[in-house]
N, C-alpha and C positions, 0 to 999 in steps of 0.2 A: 258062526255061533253067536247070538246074542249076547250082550252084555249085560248078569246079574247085577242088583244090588247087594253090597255090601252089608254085612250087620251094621247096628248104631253104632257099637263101637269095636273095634280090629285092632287087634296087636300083631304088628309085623315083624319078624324078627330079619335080622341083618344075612346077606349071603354074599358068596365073594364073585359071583356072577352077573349079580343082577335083578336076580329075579325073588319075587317075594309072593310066599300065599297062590301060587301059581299061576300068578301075572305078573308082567313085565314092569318094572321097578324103574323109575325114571332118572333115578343118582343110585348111586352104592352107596352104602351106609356106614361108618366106622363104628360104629355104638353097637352093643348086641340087639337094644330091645328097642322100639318103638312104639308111643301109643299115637293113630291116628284118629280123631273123633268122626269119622266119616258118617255121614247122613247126621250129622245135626241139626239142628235149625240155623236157617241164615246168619241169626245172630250170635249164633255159638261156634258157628265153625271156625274153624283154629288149626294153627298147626303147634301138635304138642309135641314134646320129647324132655327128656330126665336136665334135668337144671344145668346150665352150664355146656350142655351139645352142643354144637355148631352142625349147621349142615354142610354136606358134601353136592357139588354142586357138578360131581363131573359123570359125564354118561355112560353107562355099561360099555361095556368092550366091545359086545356084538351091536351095539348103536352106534359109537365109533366106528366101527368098520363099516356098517351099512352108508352113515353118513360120507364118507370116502367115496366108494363107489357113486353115490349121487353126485358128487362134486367133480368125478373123473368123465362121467357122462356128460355133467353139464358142461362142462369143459370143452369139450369134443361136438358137443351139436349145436350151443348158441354160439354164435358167430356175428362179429359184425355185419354180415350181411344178411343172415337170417333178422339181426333186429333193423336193421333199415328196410325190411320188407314190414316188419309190423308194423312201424313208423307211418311208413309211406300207405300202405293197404288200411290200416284201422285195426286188422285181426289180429290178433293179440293171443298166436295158436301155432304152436312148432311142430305140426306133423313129426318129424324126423326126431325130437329130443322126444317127444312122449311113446315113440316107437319104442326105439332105444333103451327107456328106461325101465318099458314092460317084457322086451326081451331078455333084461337086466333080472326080472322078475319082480322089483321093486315098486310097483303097482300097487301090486298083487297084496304085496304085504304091506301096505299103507290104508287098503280099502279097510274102513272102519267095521267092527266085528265078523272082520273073513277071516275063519280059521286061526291062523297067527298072525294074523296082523297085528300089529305094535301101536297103540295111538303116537307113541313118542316118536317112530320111524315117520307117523304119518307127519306129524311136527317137521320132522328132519328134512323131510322131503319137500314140502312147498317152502318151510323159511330157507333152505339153501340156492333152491330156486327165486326167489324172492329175492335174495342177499347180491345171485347175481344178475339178478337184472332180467334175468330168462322171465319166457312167458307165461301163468300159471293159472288165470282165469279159466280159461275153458278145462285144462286137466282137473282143476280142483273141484269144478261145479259136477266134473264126472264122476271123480271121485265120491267126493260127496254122496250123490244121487245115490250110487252103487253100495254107499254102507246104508242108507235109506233103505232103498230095496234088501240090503240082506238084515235090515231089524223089523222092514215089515211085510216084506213083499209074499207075494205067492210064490211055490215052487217053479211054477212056467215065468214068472218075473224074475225071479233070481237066473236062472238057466241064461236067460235068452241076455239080462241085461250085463251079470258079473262078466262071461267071459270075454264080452264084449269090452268093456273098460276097459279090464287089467288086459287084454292086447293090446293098446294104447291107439287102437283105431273106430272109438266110438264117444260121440261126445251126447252131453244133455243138458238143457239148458230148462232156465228156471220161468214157469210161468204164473208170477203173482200180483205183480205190479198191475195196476191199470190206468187208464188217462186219469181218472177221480178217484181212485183208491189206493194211495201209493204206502205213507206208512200203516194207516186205517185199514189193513186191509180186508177187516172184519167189513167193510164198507163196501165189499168188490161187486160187482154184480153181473160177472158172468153166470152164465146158467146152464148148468145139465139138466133134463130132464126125461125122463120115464118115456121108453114109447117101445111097448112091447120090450123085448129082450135087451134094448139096446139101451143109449144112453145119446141125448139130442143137445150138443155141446153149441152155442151164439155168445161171442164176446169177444172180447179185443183183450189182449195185454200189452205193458211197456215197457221198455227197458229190459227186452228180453234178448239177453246177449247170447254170442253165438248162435243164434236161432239159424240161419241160413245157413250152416258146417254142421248140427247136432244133429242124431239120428232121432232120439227123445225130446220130449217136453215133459217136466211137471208140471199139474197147470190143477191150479184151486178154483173151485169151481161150488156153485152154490146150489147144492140138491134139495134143500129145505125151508121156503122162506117161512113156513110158521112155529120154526126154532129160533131160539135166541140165535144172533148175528154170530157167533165165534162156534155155536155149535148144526149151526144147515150146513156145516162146508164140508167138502168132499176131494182129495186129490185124486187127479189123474195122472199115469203114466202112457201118454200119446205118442206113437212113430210119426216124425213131422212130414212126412208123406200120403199123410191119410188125407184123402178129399175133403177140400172147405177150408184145409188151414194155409192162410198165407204169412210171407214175410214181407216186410217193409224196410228198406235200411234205415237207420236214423246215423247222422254222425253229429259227435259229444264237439264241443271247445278243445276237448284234452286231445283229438286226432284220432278218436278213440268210433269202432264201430259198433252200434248196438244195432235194437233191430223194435219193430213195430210188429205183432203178429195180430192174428185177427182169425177167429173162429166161426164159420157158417154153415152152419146145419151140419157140424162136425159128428159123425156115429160111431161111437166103440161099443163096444160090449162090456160085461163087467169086468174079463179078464185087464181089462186097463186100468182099475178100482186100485188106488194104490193105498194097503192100509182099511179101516173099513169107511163105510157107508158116513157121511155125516162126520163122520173123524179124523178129517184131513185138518184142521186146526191141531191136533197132537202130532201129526206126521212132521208137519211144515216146521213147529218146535222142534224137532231130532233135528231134521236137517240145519236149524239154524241154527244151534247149539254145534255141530260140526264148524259150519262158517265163521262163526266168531270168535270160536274160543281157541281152533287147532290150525286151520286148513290157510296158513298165508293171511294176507291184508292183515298180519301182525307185525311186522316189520316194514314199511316203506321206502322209511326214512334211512336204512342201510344204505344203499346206494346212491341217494340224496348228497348224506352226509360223505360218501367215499370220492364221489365227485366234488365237490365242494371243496373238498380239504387238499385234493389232488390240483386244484384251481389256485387254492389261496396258497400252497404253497409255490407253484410256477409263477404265479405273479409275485408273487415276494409279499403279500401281504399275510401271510400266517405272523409276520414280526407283530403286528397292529395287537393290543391287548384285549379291542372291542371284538375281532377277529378271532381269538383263540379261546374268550368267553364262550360266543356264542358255537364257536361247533364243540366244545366242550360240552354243554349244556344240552346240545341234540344226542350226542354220543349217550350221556347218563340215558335221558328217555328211551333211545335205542335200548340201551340192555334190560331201565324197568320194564319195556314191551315186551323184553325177547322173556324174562322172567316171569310176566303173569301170561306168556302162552304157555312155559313150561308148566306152569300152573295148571292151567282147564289141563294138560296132555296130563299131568298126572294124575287129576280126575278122573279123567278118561279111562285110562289104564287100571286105575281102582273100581272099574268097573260104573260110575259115574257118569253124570253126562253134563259138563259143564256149562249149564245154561248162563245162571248170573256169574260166574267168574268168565265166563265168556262175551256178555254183555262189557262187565272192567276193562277185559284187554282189548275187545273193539276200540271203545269208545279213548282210551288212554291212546293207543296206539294211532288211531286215525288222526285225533286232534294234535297229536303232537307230531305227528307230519305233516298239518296244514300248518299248524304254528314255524317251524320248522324251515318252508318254505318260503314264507313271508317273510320270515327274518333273513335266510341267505339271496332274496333277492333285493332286498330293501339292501343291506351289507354290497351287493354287487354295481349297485347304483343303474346305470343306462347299461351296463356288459349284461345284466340280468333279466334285459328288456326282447335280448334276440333271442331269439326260436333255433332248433337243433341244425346244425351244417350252415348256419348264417356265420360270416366272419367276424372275430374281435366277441363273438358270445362267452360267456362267463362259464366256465368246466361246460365249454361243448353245447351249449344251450339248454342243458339237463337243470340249470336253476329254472328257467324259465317253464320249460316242459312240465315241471314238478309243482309250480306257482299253479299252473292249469289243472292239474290231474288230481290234487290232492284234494279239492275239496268234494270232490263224487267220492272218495273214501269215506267219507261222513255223512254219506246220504246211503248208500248200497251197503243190504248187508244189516239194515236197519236205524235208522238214524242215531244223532247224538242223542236228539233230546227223546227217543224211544227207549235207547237205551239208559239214558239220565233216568228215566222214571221208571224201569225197572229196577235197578240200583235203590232209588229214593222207599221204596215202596215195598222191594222182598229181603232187600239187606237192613234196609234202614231202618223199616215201620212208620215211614211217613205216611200220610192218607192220600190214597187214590186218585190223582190225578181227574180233576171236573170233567168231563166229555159231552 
């Protein structure tokens, strides 16, 4: 079921469960009454409550317990060997823990507006993953895709694509980027076109990860050139099996695999129209309001800093003061991260879709895990300089790995400075960025 907007302004009153206005409430409340200003403008929105409140900051019982259970499955399917196979292969994808967790049923309830699904479970579920180090790219982009599809999709797209996720044996992968249009993407210029019933798809995209494992593609695609540039666009939801589409591997610095794809004389019908005609720039917002504000790449820097600290104290240097500054100082950003996700989830959950508070916790979260890493490898001196399973490497060669990997956190997912000038521009009221 889709998710309404809220009135402008809601009064919630407190329950001992959880749950508020009959959706799921992201803390319990000790206060009876609440006013929340929801749907304000940018620059009004706020969080109110009666003078002197404090908030409670701890999770429902039944998010608790959900969380539990994620952390007992992760526990049991990542493995040291399962992550030396990511390591070493580039794919960045645990068959066996994403089975696992859909058997769990936990999927299921994380896909965005399915039934009872939970934004804050969805929360739960990639930062625990995230936290430990498990793999979450490909499950999240599925996810994702799958609450896409159940806010816009057809009845035969919901069918064919939900059950497929939440079994934890279908993946999909994003097709927006392209060699010349990468944050711009109003600049793309792949092309659908009209040819009798069909639809006549030629273009190339990049940095389309998972692409060679995903049974789907989204892929923006330009139906209109004598619309304005953000309104000719059209998404489609493609089986990567259909004649014309290839894959390309690409391998990142980070050891990491993406993929080159490339569309020629690609035909669907419209049943692959995801969302309507020319309105794929609205779709592509939902799904990226999912990515940035809830779904992981909010936390990094958790296992950064867990190695790190596990490092500095075996070598004995946690005594060093410049030492216990600086991972003190990542720790804080750790938790203001882990706080403005809670944030967009509780948007979420209010029936919301945190777009600009999801742009803040990107943008906060990614730079302060690049930041992050360049301080704990510059701290590690030459130990900081060896790569993973190299001897004498500083906590396991994860400073190093993390010096490489974070700065694609600030590029994917929407840049800093894209998201800078959303911030600038819808929270702020600065003017419009020159183009």
């Amino acid at each position: 079921m889709a998710a309404t907007a809220l009135p402008r302004s809601t009064t919630f009153s407190s329950t001992t469960d959880g749950r508020v206005a009959g959706r799921w409430c992201w803390v319990t409340r000790q206060r009876n009454t609440w006013r929340w200003p929801i749907g304000c403008g940018p620059m009004t929105r706020r969080l109110a409550g009666p003078p002197g409140a404090d908030m409670d900051f701890t999770l429902a019982p039944a998010v608790l317990a959900y969380r539990e259970r994620v952390r007992s499955i992760i526990a049991a399917h990542h493995t040291p060997q399962t992550e030396h196979h990511q390591h070493t292969s580039g794919t960045f994808n645990n068959p066996a823990l994403n089975r696992a967790l859909a058997a769990d049923g936990l999927i299921e309830r994380a896909v965005p507006g399915l039934g009872a699904g939970d934004p804050i479970e969805l929360w739960v579920l990639f930062n625990e993953m995230e936290k430990a180090g498990a793999p979450l790219d490909a499950l999240a982009m599925a996810v994702m895709i799958a609450g896409v599809v159940q806010h816009v999709g057809t009845d035969a797209q919901k069918a064919a694509v939900i059950p497929a996720v939440t079994s934890g044996g279908a993946l999909i992968c994003l097709g927006y980027s392209e060699p010349d249009a990468g944050s711009d993407l109003s600049a793309l210029t792949t092309r659908a076109e009209r040819d009798g019933s069909e639809w006549v798809i030629n273009g190339a995209k990049m940095w389309t990860t998972m692409a060679h494992e995903a049974r789907w593609v989204i892929l923006l695609a330009r139906t209109d050139a004598s619309l304005p540039r953000h309104q000719g666009l059209t998404m489609f939801l493609i089986p990567m099996d259909t004649p014309g589409v290839r894959v390309d591997p690409v391998h990142t610095m980070a050891t990491e695999r993406t993929n080159a794809t490339f569309y020629d004389d690609v035909r669907v019908g419209d049943d692959c129209v995801l969302g309507e005609v020319n309105g794929g720039w609205r779709v592509m917002g939902v799904a990226l309001s999912f990515e940035r504000g809830v779904m992981g790449g909010t936390n990094p820097g958790v296992p950064l800093l867990r190695h790190t600290a596990a490092w500095a104290q075996e070598s004995g240097r946690i005594t060093e003061p410049a030492v216990r500054e600086k991972l003190a100082r990542v720790a804080i950003d750790n938790h203001v991260a882990a706080l403005l996700t809670q944030r967009s989830a509780w948007i979420a959950a209010s029936g919301g879709l945190p777009g600009l508070e999801g742009s803040m916790t990107k943008l906060f979260a990614s730079e302060s895990y690049q930041k992050a890493s360049r301080w704990f490898q510059e701290m590690a001196g030459a130990e900081g300089l060896l790569q993973l399973l190299q001897p004498g490497a500083a906590a396991h060669g994860w400073i190093e790995y993390d010096a490489r990997h974070s700065p694609v956190t600030t590029i994917y997912g929407g840049t800093s400075e894209i998201n800078r000038n959303n911030i600038a521009e819808r929270h702020l009221g600065l003017p419009r960025m020159r183009r």
